[in-house]
C-alpha positions in Angstrom: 0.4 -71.9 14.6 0.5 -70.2 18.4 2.7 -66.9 18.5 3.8 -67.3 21.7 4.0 -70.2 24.1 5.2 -70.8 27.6 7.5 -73.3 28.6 6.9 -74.7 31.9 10.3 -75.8 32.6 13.7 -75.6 32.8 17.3 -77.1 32.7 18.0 -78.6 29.0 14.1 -79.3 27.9 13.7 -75.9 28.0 16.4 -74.5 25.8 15.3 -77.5 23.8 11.9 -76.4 23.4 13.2 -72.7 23.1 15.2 -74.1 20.1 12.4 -75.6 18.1 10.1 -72.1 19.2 12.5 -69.7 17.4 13.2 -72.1 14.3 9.2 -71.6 14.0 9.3 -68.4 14.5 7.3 -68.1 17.7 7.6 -66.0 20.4 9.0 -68.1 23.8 8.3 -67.7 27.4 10.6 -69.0 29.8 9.7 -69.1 34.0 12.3 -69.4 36.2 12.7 -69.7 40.4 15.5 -67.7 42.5 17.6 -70.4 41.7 17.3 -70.3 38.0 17.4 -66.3 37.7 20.4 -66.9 35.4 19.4 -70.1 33.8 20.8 -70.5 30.3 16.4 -71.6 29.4 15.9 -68.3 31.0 19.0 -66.0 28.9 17.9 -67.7 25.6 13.9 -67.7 25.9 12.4 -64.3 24.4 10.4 -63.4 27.5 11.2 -64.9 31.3 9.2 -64.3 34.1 9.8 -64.8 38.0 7.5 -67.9 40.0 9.1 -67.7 43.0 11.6 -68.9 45.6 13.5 -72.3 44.7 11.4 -75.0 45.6 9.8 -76.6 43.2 6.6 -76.6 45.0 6.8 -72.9 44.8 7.7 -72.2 40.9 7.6 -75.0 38.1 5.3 -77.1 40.3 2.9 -73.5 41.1 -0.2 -73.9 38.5 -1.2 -70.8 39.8 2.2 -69.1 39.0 2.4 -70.7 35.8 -1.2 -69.7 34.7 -0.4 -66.0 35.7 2.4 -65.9 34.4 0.8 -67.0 30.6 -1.6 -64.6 31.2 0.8 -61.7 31.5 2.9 -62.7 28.5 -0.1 -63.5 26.6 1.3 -67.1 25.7 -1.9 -68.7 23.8 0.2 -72.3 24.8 2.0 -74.2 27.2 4.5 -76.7 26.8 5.2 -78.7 29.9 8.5 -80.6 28.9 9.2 -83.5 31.0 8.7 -84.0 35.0 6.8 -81.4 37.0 3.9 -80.7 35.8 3.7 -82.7 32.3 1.7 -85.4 33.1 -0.7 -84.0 36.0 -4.4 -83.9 34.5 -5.3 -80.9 36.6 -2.6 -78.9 34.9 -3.9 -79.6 31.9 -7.5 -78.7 32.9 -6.8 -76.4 34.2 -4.6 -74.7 31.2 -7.8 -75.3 29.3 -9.8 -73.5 31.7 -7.6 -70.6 31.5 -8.0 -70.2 27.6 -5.0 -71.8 27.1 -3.9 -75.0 24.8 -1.8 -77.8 26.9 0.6 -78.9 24.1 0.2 -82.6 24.9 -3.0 -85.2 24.8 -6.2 -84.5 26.7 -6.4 -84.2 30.1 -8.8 -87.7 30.6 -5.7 -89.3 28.5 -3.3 -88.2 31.3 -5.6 -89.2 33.6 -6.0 -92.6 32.7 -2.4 -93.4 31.6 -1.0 -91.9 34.7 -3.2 -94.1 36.6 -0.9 -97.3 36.3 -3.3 -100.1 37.2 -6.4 -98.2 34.8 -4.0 -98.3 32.5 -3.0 -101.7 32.4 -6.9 -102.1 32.4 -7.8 -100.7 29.6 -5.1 -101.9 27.3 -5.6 -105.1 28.2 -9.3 -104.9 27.2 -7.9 -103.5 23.8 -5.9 -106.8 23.8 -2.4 -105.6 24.6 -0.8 -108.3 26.6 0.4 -106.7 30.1 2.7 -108.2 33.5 0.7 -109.6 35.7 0.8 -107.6 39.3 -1.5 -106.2 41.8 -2.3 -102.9 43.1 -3.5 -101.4 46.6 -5.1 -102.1 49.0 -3.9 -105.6 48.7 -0.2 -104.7 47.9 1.1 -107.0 50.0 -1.0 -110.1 49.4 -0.5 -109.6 45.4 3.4 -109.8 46.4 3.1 -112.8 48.2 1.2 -114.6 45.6 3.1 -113.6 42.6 6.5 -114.6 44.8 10.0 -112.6 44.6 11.1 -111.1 42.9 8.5 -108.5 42.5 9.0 -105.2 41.3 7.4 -102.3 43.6 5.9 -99.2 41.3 3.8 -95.9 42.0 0.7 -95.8 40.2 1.2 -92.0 39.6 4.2 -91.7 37.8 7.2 -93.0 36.0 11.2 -92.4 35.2 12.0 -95.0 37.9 11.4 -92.7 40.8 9.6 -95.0 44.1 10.3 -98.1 42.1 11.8 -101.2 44.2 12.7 -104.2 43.3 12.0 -107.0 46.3 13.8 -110.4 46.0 13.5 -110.9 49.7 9.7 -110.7 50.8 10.7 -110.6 54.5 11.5 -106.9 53.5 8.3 -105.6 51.4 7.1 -103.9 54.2 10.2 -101.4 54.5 10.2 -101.0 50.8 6.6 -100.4 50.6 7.5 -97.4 53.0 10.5 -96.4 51.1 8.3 -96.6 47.7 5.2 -94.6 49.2 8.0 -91.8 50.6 9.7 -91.1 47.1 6.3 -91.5 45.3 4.4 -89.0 47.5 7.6 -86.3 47.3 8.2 -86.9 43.6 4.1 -87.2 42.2 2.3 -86.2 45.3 0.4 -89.6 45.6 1.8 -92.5 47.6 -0.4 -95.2 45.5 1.8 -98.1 44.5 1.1 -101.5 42.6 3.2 -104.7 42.3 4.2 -106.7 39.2 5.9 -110.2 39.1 9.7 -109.2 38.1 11.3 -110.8 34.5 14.9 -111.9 34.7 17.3 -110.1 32.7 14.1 -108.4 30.8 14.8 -105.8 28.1 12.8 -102.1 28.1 11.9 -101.5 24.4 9.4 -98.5 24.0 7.0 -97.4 21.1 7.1 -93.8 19.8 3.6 -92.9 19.2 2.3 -89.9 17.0 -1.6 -88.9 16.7 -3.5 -85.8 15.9 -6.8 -84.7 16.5 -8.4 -86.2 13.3 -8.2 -89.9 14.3 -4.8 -90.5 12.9 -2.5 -92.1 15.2 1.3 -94.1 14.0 4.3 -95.4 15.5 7.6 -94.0 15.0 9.7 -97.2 15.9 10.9 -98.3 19.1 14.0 -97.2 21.1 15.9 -99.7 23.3 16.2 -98.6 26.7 17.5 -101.2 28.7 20.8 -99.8 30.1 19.3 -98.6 33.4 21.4 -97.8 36.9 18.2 -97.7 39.3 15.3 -98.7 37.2 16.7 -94.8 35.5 17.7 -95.0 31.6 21.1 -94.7 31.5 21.8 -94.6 27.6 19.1 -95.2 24.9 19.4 -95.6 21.2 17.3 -96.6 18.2 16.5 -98.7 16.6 17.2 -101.9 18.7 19.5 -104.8 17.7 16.6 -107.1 19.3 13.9 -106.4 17.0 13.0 -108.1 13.6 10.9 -106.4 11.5 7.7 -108.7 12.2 8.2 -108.0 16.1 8.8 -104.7 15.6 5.5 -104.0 13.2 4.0 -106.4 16.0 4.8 -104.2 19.1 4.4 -101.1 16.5 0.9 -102.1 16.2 -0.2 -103.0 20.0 1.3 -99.3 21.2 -0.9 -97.5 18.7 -4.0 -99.7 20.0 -3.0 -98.4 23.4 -3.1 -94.9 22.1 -5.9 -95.1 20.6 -7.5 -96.8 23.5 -7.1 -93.8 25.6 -7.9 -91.1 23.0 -4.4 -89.9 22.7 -3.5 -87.0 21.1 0.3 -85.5 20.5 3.5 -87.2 20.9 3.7 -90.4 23.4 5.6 -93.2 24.3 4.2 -97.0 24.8 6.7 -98.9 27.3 7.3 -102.8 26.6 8.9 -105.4 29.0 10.5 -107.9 26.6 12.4 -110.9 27.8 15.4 -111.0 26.5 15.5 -114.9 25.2 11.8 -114.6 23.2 11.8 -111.5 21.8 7.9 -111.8 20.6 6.7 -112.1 24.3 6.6 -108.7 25.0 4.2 -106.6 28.1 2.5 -103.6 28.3 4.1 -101.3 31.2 3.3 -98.2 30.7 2.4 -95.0 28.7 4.3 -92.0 29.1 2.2 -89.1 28.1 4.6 -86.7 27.6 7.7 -86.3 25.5 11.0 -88.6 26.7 14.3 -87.7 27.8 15.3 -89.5 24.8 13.2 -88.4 22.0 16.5 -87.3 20.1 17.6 -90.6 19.0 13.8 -91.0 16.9 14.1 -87.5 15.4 17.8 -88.7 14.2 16.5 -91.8 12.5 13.6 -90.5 11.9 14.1 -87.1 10.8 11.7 -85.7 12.6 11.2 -82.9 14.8 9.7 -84.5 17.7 8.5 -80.8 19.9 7.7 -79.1 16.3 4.9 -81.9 15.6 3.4 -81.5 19.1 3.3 -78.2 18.3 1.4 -78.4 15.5 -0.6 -81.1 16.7 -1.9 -78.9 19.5 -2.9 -76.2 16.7 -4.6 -78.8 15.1 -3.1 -80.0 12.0 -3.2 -82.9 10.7 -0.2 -85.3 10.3 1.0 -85.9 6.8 2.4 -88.7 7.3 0.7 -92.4 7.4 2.2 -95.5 9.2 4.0 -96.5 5.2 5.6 -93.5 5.4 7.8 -94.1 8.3 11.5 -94.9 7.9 14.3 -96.0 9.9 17.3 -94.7 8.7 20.7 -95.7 10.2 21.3 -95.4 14.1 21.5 -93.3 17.0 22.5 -93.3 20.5 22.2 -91.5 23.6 23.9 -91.0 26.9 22.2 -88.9 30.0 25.2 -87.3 31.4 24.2 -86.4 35.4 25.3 -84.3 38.5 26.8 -87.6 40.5 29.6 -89.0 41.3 30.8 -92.5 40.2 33.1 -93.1 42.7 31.1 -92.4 45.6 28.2 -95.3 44.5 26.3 -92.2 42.0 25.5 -90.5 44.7 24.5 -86.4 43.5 26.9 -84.4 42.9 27.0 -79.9 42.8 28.7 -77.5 42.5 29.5 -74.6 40.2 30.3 -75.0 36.3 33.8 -73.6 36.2 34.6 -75.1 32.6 32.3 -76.3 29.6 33.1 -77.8 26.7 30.1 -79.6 24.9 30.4 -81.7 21.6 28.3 -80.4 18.6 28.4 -81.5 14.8 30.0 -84.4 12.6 26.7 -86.6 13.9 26.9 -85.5 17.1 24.3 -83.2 19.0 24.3 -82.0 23.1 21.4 -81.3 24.4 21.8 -79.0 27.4 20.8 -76.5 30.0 23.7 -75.9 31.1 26.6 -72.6 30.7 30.3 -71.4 32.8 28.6 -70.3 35.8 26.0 -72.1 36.6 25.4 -73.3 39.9 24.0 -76.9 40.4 22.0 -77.6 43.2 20.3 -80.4 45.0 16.8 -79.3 44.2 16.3 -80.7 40.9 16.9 -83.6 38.8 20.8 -84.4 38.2 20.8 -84.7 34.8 22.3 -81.9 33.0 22.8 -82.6 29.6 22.3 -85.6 27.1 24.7 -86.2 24.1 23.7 -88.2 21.3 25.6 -89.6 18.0 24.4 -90.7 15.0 25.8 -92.9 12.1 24.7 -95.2 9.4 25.2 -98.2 11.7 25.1 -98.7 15.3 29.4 -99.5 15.3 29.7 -96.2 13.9 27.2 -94.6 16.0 28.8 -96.1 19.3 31.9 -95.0 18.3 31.5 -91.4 17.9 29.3 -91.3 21.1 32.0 -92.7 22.8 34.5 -90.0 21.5 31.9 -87.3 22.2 31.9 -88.0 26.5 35.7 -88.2 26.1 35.2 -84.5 24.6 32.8 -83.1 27.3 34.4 -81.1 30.1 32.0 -80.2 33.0 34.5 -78.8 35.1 32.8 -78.1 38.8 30.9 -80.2 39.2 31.4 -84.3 39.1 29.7 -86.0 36.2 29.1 -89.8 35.0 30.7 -89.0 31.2 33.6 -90.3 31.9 31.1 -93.7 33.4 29.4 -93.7 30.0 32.1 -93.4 27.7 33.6 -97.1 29.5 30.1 -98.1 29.4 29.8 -97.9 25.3 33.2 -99.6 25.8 31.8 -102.6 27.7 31.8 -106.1 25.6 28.4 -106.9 26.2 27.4 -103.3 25.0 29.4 -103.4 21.7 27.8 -106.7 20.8 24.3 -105.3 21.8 23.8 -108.4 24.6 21.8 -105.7 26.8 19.0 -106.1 29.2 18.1 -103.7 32.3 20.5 -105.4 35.2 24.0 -105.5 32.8 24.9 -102.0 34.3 24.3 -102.9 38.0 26.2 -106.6 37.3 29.2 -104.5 35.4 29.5 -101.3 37.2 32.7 -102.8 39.5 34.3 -103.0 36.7 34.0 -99.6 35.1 34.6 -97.3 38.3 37.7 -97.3 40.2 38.6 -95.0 43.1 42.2 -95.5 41.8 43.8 -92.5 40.2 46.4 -92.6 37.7 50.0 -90.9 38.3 49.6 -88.4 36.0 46.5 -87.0 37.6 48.9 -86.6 40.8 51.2 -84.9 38.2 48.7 -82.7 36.7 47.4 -82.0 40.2 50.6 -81.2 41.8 51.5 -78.7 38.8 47.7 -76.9 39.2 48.8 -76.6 42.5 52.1 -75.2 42.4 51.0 -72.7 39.7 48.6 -71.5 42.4 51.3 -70.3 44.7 53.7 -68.6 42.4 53.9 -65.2 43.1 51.9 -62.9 40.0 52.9 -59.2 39.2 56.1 -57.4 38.8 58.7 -56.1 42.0 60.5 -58.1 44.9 59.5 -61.6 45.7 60.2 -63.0 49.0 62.6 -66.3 47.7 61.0 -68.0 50.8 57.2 -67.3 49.3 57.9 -69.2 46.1 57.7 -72.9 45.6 61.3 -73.2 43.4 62.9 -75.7 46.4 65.3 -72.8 47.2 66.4 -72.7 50.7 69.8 -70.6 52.5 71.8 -73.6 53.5 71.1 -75.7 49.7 68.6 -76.5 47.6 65.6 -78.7 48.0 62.5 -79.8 46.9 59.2 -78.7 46.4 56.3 -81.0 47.7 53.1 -80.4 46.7 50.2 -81.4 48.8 46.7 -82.5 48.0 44.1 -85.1 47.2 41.7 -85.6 44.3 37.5 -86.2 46.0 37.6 -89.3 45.2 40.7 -90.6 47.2 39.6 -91.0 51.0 42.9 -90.4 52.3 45.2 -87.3 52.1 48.7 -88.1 50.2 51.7 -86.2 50.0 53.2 -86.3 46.2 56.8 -85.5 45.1 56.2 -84.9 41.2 58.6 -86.3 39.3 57.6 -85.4 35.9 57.5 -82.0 33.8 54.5 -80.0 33.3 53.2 -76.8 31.7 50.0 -75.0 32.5 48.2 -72.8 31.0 44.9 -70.7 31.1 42.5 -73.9 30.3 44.7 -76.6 30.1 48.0 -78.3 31.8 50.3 -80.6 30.2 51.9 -83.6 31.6 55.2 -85.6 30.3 55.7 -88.7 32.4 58.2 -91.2 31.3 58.0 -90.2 28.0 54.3 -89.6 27.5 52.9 -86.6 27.3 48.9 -85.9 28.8 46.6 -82.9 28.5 44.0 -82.4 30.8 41.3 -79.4 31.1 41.3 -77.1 33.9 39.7 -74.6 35.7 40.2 -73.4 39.3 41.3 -76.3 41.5 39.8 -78.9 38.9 41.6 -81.1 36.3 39.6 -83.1 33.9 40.3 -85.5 30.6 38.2 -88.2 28.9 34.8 -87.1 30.8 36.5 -88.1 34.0 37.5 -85.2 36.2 39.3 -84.6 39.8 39.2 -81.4 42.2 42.3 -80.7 44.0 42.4 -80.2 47.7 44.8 -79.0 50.2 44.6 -81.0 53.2 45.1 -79.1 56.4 45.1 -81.7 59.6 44.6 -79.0 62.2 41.3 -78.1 60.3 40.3 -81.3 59.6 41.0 -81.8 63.6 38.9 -78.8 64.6 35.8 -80.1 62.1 33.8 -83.4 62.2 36.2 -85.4 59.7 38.8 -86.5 62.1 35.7 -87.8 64.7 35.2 -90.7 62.0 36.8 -93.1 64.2 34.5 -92.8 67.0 31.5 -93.1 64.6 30.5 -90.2 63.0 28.1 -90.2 60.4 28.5 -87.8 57.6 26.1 -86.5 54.7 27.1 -89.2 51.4 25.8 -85.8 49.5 24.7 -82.3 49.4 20.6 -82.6 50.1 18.0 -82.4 52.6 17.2 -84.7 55.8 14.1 -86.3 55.1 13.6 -88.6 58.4 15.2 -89.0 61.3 14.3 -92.2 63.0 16.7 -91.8 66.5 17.7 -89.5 69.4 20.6 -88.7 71.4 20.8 -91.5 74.0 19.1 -94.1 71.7 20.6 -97.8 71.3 21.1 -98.7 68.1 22.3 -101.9 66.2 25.2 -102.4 63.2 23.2 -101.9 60.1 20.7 -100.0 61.5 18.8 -97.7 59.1 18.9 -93.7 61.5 18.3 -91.4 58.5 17.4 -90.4 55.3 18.8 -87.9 53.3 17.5 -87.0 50.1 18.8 -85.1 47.2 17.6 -84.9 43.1 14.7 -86.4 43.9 16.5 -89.6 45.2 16.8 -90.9 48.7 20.1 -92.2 50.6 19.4 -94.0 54.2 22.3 -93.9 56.4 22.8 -96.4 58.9 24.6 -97.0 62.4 28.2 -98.2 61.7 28.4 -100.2 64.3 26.5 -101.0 67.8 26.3 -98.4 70.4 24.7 -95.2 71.7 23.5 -91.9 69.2 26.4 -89.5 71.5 25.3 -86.6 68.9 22.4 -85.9 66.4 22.9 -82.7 64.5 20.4 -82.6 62.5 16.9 -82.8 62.2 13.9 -83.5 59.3 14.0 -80.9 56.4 17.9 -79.3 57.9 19.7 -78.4 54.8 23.3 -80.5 54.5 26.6 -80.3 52.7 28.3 -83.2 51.5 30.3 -84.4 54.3 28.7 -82.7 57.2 28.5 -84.6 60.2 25.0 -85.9 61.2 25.3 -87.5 64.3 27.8 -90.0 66.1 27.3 -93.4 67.7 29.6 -94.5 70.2 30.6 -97.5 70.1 29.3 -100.4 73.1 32.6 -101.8 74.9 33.3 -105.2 73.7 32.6 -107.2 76.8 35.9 -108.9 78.4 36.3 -112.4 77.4 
């Protein structure tokens, strides 16, 4: 076994890597940008060293950086986690050039799987049935003769980023672009390839397990098919679809397509699988790296997923053969991420005033997160996973459920309170899933409506705010008690949760007592906690932020120019493409900009017809959410 090994990543892969490291006893390195100085990966890691400044492409995306910053520690290994660099052959070359052992399969393994369409290629010669598709040059033309739907996908990587799905072929050329633009940000390489789309399909995948000695088995599949995006959403093993034939079936083909590629470490073989015929299932693709959702296998499994590709990598052998895998009772996950329902998932930031994180009674939280850490729109949104496990899925779903109700991520706006109505869902319970349920439900399970008591809980957070703190005089007219020299009055409290467009004035009518972390609401007769920190409130994985409204500010900034057309950032990120200029004509509908943020892309388009009166901004300006753009006036509607 290694002494010490560098991670080479961050967020909650790390500290889960750094977790397994010190159970083994060996010594971990943790790198870190200017952003991540004070990383919880970087606090628990036994060594961290500096890259750089906060771009990726200047720390965990630096092989350079990384390489030196081995060599300094004297890491004998590096573990790559998940994104970044953990599928890039020329990493892992290059790790192996520099003395050091990539913890993960060969680089020609990489290599091949990344490349989607060699991939499909060689499985298919090793008899593993695969969607038909097409790949560049003649992108287009393999649309057109497969017919819509088609699903658009980069050759070069995977975890849904660049993917499109086309069901109107008079657009492919504008999603082609759109594809080729998050492909080349996200993996550097705008190749794409096209494959005919299956209705209501379900995404099983294959954990796969080999060693250097020839020895490759499966670990059982995981059903990932609630997705938001062509991005997992919640995962869980085993699945409900599966009988034990299709499973040994499937089993089977995804250690022929390890073992067609020479694959060493832990991987995962991804399946298309219609939904009505279980047994007609297609090669996607392999995943040569370890998944987001690898904690759902180690729980049924028992397993330590990162502790065999450690000792893989140092060359032991595996003990285990395919007979000596078991499946034991169930497990679920749900990726809890920095975006806001409410505003269509669009990323979220902000600082982590509160924390609260569910651990034990069949519950684990994987995490990177700590109070104080400041979430950006650099990196991916998701922050933590949480994951339950029971001896049967009802049980397993249930405590899930109960687990997002217990997470408090005050600071920033999450999906946990999403997920936990999610696991709620009919179709979910009864295990009817395949990868469009989310997008055909999602109405239903986000509401921009907020519930009195909110108002109440607000109103008191508020109030508390202004009372006056200290010993002495108070001036009577400072404090908020409705006192006033000709009788008393009442106390209005003024403010609006984020997700409520327009600014309310509320009279509370209820009682309410707050306190350091939380505040307590009784409103006709019921009584409601909810967490809080600063000017957030927060219960049942939901949370609001509390806002005065001032109209004289909101006057002086771009928020009360809405009417005449301004266009405002949907989230904190970066302007990626600007398509018009001041004086430009442009139509209703009419795509002007992109903004992207968390690796994912937001076009914004004209309102309405008219002329660009203002442009603000300009490719790679930095934005707040909010923040005015530009603003189209409006043509005048000719006289009838």
């Amino acid at each position: 076994m290694f002494d010490t090994v560098l991670v080479a990543n961050r967020g909650e892969i790390a500290v889960r890597v750094i977790r397994t490291l010190r159970a083994l006893g060996v010594r971990s390195v943790a790198v870190f940008s200017d952003a991540d100085a004070d990383a919880r990966h970087v606090r628990e890691a036994d060594t961290a060293v500096r890259l750089g400044p906060a771009p990726a492409s200047e720390s965990y995306l630096s092989a350079e950086r990384l390489l030196e910053a081995a060599a300094r520690t004297g890491a004998q290994a590096v573990h790559p986690g998940y994104g970044f660099l953990a599928e890039n052959a020329a990493f892992a070359r290059a790790c192996a050039n520099a003395g050091l052992v990539f913890i993960g399969p060969p680089a020609e393994s990489i290599a091949l799987m990344g490349d989607k369409i060699r991939a499909k290629e060689t499985v298919e010669a090793a008899g593993v049935p695969v969607v038909p598709g097409g790949r560049d040059p003649e992108l287009a033309e393999a649309a057109h003769a497969l017919g819509a739907p088609v699903l658009l996908k980069p050759s070069a990587g995977g975890g849904g980023k660049g993917m499109r799905l086309v069901r109107d072929l008079t657009v492919l050329e504008e999603e082609i672009a759109a594809a080729r633009r998050e492909a080349r940000t996200s993996f550097g390489d705008d190749t794409l390839l096209v494959e005919r789309w299956v209705d209501r399909p379900r995404h099983i995948e294959i954990q796969v397990l080999a060693d250097g000695h020839g020895n490759v088995i499966h670990l059982g599949e995981r059903e990932c098919s609630l997705q938001r995006r062509h991005q997992k959403v919640v995962e869980e093993a085993p699945s409900v679809l599966l009988d034990e034939a299709t499973r040994a079936s499937m089993g089977e083909a995804a250690v022929e397509a390890a073992r067609s590629c020479g694959y060493r470490g832990a991987g995962t073989v991804e399946f298309i699988v219609p939904g009505d015929d279980p047994s007609s299932y297609y090669f996607m693709e392999m995943n040569t790296r370890l998944q987001v959702e690898h904690p759902v296998t180690e729980l049924v499994t028992g397993l330590d997923l990162v502790e065999w590709q450690l000792r893989v990598a140092a060359g032991e052998r595996l003990p285990y053969g395919q007979e000596d895998v078991r499946l034991t009772g169930h497990a679920i996950e749900a990726r809890v991420c920095a975006e806001d329902p409410a505003r269509g998932f669009l990323p979220s930031g902000g600082t982590v005033l509160r924390l609260r994180e569910p651990q034990g009674d069949g519950v684990r939280t994987d995490s990177g997160l700590s109070e104080g850490t400041e979430v950006g729109s650099l990196y991916d949104p998701m922050l933590s996973k949480v994951i339950a496990y029971g001896p049967d899925r009802a049980t397993a779903l249930r405590k899930l459920r109960a687990a997002l109700a217990e997470t408090v991520t005050l600071g920033v706006q999450t999906n946990a309170g999403f997920l936990r109505r999610l696991l709620a869902h009919p179709a979910v319970v009864a295990g009817e899933l395949d990868t469009g349920l989310v997008e055909r439900v999602v109405d239903d399970l986000v509401s921009t409506d907020v519930p009195e008591e909110v108002y109440e809980a607000a109103a008191a957070v508020r109030l508390d705010a202004l009372r006056p703190r200290g010993e002495g005089w108070t001036d009577p007219f400072s404090v908020p008690s409705g006192w006033r020299m000709g009788g008393s009055g009442f106390t209005k409290a003024v403010g609006f949760p984020l997700r409520v467009q327009d600014p309310v004035e509320y009279v509370p009518r209820g009682t309410a007592t707050v306190a350091d972390e939380h505040v307590t609401v009784t409103l006709d007769g019921a009584r409601h906690t909810f967490h809080r920190a600063g000017d957030w409130v927060g219960r049942d994985g939901d949370a609001w932020q509390v806002r005065d409204h001032d109209p004289v500010a909101a006057a002086l900034t771009g928020a009360a120019r809405s009417g005449a057309g301004s266009l405002t950032a949907p989230m904190p990120g970066t302007v990626t493409v600007v398509k018009v200029a001041v004086g430009d004509e442009v139509t209703a509908g009419q795509s002007l900009l992109v903004v992207e943020a968390m690796k994912m892309e937001h076009v914004v388009s004209a309102p309405h017809t008219g002329t660009v009166a203002e442009l603000d901004v300009s490719p790679g300006t930095t934005v707040a959410m909010d923040q005015v753009l530009a603003v189209i006036a409006p043509h005048e509607e000719v006289a009838q």
